[in-house]
PyMOL commands that place a pseudoatom at each C-alpha (Angstrom):
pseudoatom trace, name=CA, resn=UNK, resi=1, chain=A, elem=C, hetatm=0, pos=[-34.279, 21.884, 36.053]
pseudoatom trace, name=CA, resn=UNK, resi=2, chain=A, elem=C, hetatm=0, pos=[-36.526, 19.102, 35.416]
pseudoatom trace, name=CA, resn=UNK, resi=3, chain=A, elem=C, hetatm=0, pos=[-39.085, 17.083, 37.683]
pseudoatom trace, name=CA, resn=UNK, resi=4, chain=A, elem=C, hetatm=0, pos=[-39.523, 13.041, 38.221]
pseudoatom trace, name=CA, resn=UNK, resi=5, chain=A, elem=C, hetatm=0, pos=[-43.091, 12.362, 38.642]
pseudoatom trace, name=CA, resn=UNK, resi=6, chain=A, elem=C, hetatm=0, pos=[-43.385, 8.972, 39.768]
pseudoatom trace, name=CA, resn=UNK, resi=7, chain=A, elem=C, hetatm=0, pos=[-46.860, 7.350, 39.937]
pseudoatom trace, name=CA, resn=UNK, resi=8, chain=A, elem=C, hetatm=0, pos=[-47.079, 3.396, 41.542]
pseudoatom trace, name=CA, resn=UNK, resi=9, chain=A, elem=C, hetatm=0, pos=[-50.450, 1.664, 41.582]
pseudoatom trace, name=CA, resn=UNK, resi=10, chain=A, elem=C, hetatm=0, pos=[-50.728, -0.835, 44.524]
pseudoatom trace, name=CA, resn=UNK, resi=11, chain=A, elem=C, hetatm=0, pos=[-52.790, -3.880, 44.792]
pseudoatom trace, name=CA, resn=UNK, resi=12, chain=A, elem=C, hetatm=0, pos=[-56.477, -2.615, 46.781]
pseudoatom trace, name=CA, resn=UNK, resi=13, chain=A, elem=C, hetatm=0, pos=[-55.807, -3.069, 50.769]
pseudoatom trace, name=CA, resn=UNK, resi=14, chain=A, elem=C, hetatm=0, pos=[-52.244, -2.924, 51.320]
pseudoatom trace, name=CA, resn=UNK, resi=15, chain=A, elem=C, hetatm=0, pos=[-51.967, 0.997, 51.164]
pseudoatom trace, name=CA, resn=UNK, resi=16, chain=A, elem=C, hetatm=0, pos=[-51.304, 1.076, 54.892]
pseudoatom trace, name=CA, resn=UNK, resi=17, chain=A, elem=C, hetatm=0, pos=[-48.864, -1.552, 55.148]
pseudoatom trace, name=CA, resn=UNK, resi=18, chain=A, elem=C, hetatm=0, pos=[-46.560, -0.029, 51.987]
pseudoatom trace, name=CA, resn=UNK, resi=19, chain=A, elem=C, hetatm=0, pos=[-46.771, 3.657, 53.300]
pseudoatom trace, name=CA, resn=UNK, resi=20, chain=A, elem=C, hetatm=0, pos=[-45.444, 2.329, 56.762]
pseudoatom trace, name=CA, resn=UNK, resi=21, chain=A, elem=C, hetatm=0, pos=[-42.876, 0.446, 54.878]
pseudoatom trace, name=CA, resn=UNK, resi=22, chain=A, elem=C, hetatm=0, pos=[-42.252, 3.190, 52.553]
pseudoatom trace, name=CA, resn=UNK, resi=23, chain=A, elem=C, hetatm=0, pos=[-41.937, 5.751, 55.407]
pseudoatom trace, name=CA, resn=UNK, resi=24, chain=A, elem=C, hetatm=0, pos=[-39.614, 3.355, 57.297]
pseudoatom trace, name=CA, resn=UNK, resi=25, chain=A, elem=C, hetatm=0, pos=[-37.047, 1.996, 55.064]
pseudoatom trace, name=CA, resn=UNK, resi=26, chain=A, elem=C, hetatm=0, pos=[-37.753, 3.525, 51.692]
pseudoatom trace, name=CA, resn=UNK, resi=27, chain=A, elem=C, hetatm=0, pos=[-37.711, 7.565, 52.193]
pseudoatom trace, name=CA, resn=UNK, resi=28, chain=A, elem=C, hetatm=0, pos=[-35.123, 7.522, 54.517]
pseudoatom trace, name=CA, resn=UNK, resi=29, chain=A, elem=C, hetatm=0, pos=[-32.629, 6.185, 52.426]
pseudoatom trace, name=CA, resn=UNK, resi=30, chain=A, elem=C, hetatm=0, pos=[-34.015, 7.764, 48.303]
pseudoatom trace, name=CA, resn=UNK, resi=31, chain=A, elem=C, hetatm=0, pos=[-33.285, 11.259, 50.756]
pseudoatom trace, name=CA, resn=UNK, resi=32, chain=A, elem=C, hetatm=0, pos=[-29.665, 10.314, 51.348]
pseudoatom trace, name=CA, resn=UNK, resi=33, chain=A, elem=C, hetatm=0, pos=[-29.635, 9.366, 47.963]
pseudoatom trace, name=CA, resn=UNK, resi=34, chain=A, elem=C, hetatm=0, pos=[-31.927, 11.691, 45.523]
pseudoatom trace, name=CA, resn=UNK, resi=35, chain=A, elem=C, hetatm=0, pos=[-33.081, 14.715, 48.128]
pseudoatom trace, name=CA, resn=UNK, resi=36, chain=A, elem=C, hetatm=0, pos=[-34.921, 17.023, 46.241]
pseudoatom trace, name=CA, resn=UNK, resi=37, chain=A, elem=C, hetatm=0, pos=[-38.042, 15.605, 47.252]
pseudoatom trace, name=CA, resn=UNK, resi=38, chain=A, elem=C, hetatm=0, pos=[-40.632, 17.697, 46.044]
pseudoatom trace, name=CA, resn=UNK, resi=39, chain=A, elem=C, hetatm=0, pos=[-43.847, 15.934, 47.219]
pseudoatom trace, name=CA, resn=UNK, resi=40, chain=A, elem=C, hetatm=0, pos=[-45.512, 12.239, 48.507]
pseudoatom trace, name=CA, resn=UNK, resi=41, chain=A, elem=C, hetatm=0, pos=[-49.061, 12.357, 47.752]
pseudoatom trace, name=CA, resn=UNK, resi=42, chain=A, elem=C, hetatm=0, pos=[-51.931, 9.644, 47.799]
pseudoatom trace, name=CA, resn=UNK, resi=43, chain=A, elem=C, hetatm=0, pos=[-55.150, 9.230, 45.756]
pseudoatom trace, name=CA, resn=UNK, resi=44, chain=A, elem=C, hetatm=0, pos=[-58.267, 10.228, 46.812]
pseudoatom trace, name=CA, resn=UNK, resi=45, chain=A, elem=C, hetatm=0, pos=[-60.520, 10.985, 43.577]
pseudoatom trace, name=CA, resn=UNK, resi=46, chain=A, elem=C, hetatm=0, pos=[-59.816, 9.260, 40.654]
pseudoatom trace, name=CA, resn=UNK, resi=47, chain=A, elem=C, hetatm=0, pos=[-57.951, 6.035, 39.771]
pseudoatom trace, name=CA, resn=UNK, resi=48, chain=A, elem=C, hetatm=0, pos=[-57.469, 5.252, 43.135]
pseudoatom trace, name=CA, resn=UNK, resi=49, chain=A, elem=C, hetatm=0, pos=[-54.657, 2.759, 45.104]
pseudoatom trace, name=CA, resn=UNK, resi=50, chain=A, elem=C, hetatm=0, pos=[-51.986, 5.147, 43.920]
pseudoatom trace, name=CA, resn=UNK, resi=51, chain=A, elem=C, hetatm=0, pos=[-48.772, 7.109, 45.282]
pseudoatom trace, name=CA, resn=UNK, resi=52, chain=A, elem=C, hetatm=0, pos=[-47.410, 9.897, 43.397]
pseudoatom trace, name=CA, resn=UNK, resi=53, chain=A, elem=C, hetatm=0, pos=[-43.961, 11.083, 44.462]
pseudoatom trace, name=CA, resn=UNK, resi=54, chain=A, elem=C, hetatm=0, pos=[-42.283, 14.249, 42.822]
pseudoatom trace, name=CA, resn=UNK, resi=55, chain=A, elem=C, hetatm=0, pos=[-38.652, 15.000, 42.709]
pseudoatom trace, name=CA, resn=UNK, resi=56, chain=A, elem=C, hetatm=0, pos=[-36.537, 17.911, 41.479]
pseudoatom trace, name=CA, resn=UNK, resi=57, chain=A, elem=C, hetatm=0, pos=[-33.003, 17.709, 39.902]
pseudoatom trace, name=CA, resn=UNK, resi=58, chain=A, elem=C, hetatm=0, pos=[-30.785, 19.869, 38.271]
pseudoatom trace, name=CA, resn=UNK, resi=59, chain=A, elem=C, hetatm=0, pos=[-30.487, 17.491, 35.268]
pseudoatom trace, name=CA, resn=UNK, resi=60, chain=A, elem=C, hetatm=0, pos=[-31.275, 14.649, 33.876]
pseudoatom trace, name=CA, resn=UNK, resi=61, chain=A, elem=C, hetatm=0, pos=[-27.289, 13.859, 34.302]
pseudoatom trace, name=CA, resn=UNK, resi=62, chain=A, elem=C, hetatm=0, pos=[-28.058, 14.496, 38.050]
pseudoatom trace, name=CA, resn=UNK, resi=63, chain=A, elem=C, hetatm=0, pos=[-30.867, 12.353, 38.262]
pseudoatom trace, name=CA, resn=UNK, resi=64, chain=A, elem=C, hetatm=0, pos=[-28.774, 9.508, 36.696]
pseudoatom trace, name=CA, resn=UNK, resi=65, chain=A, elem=C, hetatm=0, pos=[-25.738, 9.990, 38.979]
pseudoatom trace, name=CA, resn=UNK, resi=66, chain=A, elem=C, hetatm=0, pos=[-28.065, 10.011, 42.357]
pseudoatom trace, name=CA, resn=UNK, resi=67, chain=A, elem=C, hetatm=0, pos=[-30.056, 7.026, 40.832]
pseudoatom trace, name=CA, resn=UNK, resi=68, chain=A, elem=C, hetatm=0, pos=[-26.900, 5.311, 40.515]
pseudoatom trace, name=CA, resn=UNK, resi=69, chain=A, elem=C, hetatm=0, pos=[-26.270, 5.601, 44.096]
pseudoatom trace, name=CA, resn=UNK, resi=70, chain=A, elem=C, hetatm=0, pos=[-29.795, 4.615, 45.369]
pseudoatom trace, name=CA, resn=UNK, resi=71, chain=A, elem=C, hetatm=0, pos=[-29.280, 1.355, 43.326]
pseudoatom trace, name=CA, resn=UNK, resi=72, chain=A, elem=C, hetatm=0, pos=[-26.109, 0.771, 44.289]
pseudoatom trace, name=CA, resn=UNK, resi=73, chain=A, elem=C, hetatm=0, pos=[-27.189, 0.893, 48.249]
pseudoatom trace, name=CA, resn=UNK, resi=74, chain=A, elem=C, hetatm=0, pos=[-27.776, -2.242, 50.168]
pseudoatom trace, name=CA, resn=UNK, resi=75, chain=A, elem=C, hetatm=0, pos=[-30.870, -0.498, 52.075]
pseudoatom trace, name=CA, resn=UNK, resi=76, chain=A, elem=C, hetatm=0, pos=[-32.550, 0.049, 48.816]
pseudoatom trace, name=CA, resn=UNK, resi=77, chain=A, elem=C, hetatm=0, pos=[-31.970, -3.320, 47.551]
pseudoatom trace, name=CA, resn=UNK, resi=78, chain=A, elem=C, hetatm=0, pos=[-33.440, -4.486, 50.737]
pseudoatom trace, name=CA, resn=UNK, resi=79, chain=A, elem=C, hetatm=0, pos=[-36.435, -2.374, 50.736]
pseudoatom trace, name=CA, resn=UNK, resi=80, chain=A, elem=C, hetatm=0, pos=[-37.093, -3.250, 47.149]
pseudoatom trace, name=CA, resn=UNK, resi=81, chain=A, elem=C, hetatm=0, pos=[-36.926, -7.239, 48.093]
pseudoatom trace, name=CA, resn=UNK, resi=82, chain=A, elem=C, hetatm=0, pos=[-39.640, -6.407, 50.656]
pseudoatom trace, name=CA, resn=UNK, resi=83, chain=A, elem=C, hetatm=0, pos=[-41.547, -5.047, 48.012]
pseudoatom trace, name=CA, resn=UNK, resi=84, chain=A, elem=C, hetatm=0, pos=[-42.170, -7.648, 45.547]
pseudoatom trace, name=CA, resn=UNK, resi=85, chain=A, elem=C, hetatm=0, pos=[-45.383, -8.107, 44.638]
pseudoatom trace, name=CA, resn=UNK, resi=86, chain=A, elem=C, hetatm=0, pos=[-46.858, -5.069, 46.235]
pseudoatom trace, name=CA, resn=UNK, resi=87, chain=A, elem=C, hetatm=0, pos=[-47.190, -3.134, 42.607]
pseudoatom trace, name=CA, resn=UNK, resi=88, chain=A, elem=C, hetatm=0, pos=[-49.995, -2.871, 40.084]
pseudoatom trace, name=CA, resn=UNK, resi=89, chain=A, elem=C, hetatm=0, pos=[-48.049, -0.033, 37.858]
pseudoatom trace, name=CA, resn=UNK, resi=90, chain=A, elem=C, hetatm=0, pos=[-45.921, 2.097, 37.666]
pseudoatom trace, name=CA, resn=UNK, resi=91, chain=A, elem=C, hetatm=0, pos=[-45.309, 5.157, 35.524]
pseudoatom trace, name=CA, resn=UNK, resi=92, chain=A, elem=C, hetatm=0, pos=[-42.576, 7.509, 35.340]
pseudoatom trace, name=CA, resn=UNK, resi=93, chain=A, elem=C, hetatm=0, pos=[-42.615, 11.103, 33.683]
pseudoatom trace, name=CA, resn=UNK, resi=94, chain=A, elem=C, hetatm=0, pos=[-39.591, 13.475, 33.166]
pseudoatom trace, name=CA, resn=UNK, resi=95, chain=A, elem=C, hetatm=0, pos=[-40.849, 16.893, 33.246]
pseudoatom trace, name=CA, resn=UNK, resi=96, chain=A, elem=C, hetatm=0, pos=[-39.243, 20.380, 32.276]
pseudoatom trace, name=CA, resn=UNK, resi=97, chain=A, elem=C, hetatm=0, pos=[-40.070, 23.012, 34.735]
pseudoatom trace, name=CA, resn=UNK, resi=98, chain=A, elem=C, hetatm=0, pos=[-41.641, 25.945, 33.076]
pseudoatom trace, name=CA, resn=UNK, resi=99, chain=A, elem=C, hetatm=0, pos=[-40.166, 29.305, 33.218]
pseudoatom trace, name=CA, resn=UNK, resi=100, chain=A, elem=C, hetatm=0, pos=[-43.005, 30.756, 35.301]
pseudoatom trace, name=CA, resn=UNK, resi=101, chain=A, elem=C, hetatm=0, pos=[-43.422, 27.756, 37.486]
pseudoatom trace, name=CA, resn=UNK, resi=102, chain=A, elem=C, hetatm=0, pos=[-42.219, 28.322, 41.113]
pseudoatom trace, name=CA, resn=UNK, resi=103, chain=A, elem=C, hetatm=0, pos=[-38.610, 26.731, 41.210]
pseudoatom trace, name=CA, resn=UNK, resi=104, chain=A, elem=C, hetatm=0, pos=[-38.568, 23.306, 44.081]
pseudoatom trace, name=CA, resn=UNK, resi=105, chain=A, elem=C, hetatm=0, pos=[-35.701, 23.331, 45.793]
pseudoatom trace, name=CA, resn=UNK, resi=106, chain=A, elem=C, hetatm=0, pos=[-32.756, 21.161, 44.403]
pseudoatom trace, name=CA, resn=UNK, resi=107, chain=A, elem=C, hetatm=0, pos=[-30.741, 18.895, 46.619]
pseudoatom trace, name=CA, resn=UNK, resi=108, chain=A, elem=C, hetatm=0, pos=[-27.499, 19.377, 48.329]
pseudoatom trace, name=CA, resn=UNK, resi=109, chain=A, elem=C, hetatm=0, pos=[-24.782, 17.034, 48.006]
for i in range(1, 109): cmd.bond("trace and resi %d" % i, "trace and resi %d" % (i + 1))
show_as sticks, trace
zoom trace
């Protein structure tokens, strides 16, 4: 099993307006997509103007097969158009699970 830790860095004062969007158009369609969504989480302390999403897949073979589908949906294209510009950073980290580690659930097809 491995983990997708996904960390975006938005310009200061639009959190609001991307979480609405995000919540709206984004999640709904990366969870018919990817599921396995293991966590959405915000900064508070620290670099700050962040998101940090987490999701869990079998493989990385899985993770390219469901990311193949995301990009291949019109609804994702769209929500990506709207947006442009909205982004700082972004950094992406693959991460074994270790052995010990309490096990996120995988998604369903």
């Amino acid at each position: 099993m491995i983990v997708e830790h996904r960390t975006y860095t938005l310009k200061h004062g639009t959190m609001d307006d991307y979480l609405q969007r995000y919540r709206t158009h984004g999640l709904p369609v990366q969870m018919r997509h990817l599921g396995g969504l293991v966590g959405f989480y915000v900064s508070e302390i620290g670099p700050l103007n962040q998101v940090v999403h987490i999701w869990a897949y079998a493989s990385l073979a899985e993770r390219e097969r469901r990311r193949e589908r995301l990009e291949a949906d019109p609804e994702w294209a769209a929500f990506r158009q709207m947006n442009r510009g909205s982004f700082v950073a972004q950094e992406v980290k693959i991460m074994n699970v270790a052995p010990f580690s309490p096990q996120p659930a995988l998604p369903e097809d």
